[in-house]
N, CA, C and O atoms as a GROMACS GRO file, in nm:
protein
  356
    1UNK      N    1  24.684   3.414  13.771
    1UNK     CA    2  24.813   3.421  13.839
    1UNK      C    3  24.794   3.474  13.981
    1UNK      O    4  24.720   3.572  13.998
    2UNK      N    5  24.841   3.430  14.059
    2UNK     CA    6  24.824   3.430  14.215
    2UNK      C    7  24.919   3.591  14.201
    2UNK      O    8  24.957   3.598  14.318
    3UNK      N    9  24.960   3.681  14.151
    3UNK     CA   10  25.048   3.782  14.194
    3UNK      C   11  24.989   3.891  14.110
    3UNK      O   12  25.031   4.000  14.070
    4UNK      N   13  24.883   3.829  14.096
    4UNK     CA   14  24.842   3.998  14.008
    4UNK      C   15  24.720   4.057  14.046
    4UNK      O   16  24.608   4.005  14.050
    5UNK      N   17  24.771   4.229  14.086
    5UNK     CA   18  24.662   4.290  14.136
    5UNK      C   19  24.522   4.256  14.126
    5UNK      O   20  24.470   4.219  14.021
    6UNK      N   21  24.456   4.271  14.245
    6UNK     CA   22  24.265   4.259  14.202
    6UNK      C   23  24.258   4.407  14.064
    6UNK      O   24  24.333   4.501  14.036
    7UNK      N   25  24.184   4.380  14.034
    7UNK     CA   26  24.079   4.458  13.960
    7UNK      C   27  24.006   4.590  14.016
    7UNK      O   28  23.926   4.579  14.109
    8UNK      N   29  24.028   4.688  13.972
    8UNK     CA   30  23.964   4.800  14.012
    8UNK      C   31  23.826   4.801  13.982
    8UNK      O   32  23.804   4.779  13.863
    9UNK      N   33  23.718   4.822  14.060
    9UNK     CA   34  23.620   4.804  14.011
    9UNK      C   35  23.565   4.992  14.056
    9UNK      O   36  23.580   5.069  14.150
   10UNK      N   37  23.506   4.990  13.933
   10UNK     CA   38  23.422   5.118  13.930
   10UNK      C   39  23.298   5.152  13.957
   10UNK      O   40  23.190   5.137  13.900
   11UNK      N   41  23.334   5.198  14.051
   11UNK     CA   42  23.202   5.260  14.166
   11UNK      C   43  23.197   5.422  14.191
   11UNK      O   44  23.290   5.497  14.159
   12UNK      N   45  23.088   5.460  14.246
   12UNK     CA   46  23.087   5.600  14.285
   12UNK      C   47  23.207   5.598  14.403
   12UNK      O   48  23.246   5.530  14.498
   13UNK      N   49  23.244   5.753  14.310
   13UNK     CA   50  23.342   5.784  14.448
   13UNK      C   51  23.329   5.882  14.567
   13UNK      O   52  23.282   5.994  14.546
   14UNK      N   53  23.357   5.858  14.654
   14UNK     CA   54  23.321   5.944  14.790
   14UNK      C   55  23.390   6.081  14.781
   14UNK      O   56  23.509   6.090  14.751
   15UNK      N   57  23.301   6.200  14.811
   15UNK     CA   58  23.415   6.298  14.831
   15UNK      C   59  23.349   6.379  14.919
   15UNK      O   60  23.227   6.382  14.935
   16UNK      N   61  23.450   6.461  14.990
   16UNK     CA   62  23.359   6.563  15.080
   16UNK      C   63  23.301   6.674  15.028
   16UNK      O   64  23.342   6.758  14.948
   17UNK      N   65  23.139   6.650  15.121
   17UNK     CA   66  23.046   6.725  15.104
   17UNK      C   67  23.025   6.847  15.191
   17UNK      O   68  22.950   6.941  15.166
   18UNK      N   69  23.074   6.838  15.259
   18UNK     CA   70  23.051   6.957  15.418
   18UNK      C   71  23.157   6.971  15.496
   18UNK      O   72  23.224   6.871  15.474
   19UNK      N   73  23.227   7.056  15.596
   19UNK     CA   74  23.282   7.077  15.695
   19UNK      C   75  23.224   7.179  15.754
   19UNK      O   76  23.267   7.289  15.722
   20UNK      N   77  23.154   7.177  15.818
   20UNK     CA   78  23.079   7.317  15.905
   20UNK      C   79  23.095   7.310  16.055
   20UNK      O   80  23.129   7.196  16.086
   21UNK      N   81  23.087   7.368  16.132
   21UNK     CA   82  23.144   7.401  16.313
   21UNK      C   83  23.001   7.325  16.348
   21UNK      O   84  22.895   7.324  16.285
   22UNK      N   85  23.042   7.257  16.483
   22UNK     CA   86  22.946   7.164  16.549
   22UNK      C   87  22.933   7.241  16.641
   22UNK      O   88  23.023   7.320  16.671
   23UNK      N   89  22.816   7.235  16.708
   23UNK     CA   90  22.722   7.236  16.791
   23UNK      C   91  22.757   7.135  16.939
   23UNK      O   92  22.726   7.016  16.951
   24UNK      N   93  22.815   7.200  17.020
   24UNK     CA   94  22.904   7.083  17.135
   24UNK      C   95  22.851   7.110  17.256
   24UNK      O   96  22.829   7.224  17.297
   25UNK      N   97  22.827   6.990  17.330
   25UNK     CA   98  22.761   6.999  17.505
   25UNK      C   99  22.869   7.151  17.558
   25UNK      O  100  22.958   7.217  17.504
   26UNK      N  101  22.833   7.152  17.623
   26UNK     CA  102  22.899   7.314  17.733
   26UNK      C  103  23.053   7.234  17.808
   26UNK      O  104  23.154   7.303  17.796
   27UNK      N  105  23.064   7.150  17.852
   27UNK     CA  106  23.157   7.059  17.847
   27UNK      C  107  23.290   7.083  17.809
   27UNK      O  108  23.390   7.116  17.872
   28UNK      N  109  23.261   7.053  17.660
   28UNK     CA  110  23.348   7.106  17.540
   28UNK      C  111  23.362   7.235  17.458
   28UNK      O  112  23.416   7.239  17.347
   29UNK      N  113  23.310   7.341  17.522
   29UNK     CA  114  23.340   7.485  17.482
   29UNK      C  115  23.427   7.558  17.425
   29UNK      O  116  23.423   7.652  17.346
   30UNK      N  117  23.597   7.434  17.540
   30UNK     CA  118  23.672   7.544  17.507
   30UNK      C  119  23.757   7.446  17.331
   30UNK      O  120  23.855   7.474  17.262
   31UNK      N  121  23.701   7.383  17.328
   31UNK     CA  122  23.739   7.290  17.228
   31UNK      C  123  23.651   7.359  17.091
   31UNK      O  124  23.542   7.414  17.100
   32UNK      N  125  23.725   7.341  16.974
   32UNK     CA  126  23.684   7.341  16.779
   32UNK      C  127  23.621   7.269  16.785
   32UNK      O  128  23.720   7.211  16.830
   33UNK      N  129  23.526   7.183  16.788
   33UNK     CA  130  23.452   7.101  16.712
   33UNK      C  131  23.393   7.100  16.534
   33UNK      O  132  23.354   7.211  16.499
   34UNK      N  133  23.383   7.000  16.436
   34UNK     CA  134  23.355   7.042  16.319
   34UNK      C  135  23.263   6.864  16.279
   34UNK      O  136  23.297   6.751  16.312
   35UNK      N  137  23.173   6.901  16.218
   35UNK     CA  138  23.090   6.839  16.170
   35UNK      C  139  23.158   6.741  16.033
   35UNK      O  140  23.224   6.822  15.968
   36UNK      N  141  23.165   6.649  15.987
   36UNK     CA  142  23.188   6.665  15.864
   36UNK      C  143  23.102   6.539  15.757
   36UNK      O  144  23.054   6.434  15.800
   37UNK      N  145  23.100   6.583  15.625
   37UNK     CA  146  22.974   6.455  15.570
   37UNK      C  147  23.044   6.456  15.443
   37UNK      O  148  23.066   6.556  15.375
   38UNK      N  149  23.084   6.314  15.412
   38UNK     CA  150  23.154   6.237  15.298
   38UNK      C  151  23.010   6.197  15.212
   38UNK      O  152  22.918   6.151  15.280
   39UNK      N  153  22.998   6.207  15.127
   39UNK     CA  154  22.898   6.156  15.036
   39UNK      C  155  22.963   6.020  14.851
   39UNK      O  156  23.065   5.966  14.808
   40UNK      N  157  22.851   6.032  14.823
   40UNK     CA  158  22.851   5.911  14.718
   40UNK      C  159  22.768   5.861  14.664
   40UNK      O  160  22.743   5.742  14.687
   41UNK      N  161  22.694   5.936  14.572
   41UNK     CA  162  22.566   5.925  14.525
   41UNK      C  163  22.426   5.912  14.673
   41UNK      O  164  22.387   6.004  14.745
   42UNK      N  165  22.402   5.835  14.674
   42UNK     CA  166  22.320   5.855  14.779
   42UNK      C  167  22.332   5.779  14.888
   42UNK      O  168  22.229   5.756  14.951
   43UNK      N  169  22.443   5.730  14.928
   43UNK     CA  170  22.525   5.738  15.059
   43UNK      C  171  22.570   5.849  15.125
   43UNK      O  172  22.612   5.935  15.047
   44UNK      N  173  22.576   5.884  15.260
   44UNK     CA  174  22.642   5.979  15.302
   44UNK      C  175  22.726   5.907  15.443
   44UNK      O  176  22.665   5.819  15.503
   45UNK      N  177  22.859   5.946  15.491
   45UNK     CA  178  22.943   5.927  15.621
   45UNK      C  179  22.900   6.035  15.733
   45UNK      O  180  22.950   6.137  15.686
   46UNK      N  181  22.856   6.061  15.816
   46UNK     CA  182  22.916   6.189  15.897
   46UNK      C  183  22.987   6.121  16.009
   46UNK      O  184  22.982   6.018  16.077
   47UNK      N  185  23.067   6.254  15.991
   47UNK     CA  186  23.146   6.207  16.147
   47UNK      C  187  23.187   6.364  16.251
   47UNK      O  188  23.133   6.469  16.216
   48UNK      N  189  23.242   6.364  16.322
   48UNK     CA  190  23.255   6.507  16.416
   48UNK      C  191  23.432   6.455  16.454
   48UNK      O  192  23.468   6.341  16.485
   49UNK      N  193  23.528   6.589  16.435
   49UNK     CA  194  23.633   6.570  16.462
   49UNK      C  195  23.678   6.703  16.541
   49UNK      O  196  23.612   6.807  16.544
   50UNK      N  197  23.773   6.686  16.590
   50UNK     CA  198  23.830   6.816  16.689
   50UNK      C  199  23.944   6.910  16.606
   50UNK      O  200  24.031   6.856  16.538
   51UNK      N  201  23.935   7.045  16.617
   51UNK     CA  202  24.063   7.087  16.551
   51UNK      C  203  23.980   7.187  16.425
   51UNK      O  204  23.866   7.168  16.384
   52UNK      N  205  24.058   7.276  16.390
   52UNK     CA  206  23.992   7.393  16.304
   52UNK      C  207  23.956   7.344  16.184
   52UNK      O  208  23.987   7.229  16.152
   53UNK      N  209  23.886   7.426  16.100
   53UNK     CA  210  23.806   7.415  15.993
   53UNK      C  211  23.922   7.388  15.922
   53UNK      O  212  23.887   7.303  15.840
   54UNK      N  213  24.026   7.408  15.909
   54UNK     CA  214  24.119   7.332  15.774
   54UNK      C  215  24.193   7.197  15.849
   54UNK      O  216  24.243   7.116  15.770
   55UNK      N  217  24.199   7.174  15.957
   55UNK     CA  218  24.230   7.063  15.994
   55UNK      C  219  24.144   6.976  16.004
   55UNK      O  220  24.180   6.860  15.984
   56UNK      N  221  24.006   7.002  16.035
   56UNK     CA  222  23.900   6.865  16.001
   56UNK      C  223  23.891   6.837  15.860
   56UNK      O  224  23.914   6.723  15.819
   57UNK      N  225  23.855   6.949  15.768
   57UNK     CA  226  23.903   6.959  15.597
   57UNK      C  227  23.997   6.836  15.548
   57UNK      O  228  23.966   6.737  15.481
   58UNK      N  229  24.128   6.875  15.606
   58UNK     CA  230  24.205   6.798  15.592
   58UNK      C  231  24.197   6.628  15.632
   58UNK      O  232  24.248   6.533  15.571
   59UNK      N  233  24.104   6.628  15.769
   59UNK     CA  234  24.119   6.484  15.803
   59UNK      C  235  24.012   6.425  15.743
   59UNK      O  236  24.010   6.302  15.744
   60UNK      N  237  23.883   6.509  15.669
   60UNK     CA  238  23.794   6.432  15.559
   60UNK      C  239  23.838   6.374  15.451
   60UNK      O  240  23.807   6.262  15.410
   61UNK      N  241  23.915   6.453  15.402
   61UNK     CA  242  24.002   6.449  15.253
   61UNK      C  243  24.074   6.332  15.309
   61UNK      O  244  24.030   6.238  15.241
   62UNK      N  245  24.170   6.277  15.405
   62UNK     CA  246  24.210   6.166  15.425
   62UNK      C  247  24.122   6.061  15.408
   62UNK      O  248  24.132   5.963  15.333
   63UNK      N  249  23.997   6.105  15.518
   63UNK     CA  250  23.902   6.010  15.506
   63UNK      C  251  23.822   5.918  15.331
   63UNK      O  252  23.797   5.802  15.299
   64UNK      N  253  23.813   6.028  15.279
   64UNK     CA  254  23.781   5.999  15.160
   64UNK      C  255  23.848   5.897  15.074
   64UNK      O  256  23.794   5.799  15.021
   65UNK      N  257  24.023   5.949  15.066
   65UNK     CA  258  24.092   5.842  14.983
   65UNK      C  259  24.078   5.707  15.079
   65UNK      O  260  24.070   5.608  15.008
   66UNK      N  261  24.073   5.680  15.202
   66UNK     CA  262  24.105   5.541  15.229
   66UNK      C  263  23.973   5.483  15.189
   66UNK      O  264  23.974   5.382  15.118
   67UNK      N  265  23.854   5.538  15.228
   67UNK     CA  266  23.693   5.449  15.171
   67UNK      C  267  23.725   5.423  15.025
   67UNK      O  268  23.695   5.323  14.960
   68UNK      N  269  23.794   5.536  14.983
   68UNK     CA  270  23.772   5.511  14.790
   68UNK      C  271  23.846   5.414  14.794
   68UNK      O  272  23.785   5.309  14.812
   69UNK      N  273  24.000   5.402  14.780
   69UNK     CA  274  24.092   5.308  14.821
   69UNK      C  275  24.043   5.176  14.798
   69UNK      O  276  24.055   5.109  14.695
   70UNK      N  277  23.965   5.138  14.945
   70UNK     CA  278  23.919   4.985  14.964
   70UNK      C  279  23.861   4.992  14.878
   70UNK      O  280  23.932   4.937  14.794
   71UNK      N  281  23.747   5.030  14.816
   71UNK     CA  282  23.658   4.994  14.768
   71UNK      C  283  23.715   4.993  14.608
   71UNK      O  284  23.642   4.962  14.513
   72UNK      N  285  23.821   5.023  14.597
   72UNK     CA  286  23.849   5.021  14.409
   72UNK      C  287  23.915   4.856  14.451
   72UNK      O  288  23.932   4.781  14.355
   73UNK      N  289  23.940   4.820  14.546
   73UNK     CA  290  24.041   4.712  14.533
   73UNK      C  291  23.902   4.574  14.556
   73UNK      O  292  23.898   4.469  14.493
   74UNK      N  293  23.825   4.608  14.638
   74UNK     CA  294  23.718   4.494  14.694
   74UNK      C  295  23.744   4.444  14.773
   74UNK      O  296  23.670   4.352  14.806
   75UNK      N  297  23.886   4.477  14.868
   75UNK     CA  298  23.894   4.342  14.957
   75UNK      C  299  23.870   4.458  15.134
   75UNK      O  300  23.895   4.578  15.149
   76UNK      N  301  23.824   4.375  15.218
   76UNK     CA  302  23.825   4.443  15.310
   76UNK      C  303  23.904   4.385  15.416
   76UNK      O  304  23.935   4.266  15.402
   77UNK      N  305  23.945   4.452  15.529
   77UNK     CA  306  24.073   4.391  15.620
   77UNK      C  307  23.944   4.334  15.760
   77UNK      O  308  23.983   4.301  15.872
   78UNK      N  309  23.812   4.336  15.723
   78UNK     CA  310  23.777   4.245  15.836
   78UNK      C  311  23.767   4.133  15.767
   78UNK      O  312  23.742   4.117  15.647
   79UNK      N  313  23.792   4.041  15.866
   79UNK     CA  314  23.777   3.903  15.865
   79UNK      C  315  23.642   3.822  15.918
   79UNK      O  316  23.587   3.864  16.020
   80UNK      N  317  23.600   3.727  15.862
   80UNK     CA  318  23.465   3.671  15.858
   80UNK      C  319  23.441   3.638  16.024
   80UNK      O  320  23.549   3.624  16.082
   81UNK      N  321  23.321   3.623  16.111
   81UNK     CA  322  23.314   3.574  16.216
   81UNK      C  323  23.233   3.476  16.222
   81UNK      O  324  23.120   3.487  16.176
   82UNK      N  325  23.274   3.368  16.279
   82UNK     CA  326  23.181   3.261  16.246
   82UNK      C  327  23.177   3.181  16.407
   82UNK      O  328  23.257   3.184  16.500
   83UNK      N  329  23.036   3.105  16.389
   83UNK     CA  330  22.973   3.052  16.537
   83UNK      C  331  23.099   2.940  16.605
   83UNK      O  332  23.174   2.861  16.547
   84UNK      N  333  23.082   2.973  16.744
   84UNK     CA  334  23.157   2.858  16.812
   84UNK      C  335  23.058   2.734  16.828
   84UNK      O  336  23.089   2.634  16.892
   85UNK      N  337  22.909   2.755  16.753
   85UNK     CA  338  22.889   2.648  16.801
   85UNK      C  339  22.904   2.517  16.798
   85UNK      O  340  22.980   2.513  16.702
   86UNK      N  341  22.887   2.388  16.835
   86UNK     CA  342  22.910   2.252  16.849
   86UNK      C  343  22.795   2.191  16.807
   86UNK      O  344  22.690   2.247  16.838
   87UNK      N  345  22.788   2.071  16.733
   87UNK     CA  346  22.710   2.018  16.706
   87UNK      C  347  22.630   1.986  16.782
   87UNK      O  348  22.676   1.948  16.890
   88UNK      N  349  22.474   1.984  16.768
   88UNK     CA  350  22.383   1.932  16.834
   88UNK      C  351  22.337   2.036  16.937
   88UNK      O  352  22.284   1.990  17.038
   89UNK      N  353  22.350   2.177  16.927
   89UNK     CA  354  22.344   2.308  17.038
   89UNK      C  355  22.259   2.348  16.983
   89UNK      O  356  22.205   2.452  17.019
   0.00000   0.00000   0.00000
């Protein structure tokens, strides 16, 4: 039936592993910086976000449900890219 949900498929799920204070050029001093690393068996994300230790916290924990999210459903929102080329190129 064309109207019925995909299938959840069961995979490891991502969750956060770290939020610890980054290490920032002199630049950015007067700025929070925070490190942060999503894991998943033996995958890991890092990424660096601005804003205190419970607000990067918080924007991992976001981070987490949307990777889990896609990935229980299988479908992803990029779209395929394919060659302009012309025959005989």
């Amino acid at each position: 039936m064309q109207n019925e949900a995909p299938a959840i498929r069961i995979r490891n799920q991502y969750q956060v592993a770290t939020v610890e204070r980054a290490v920032v050029p002199e630049a950015a001093q007067d700025e929070e910086w925070h490190r942060y690393v999503l894991s998943s068996g033996c995958s890991e994300i890092t990424g660096l976000h601005r804003g205190t230790l419970e607000q990067v916290t918080e924007y991992a924990e976001s981070c987490v449900e949307l990777v889990n999210s896609r990935g229980a459903t299988g479908k992803s929102s990029r779209k395929p890219v394919y060659s302009s080329k012309k025959k005989g190129e």
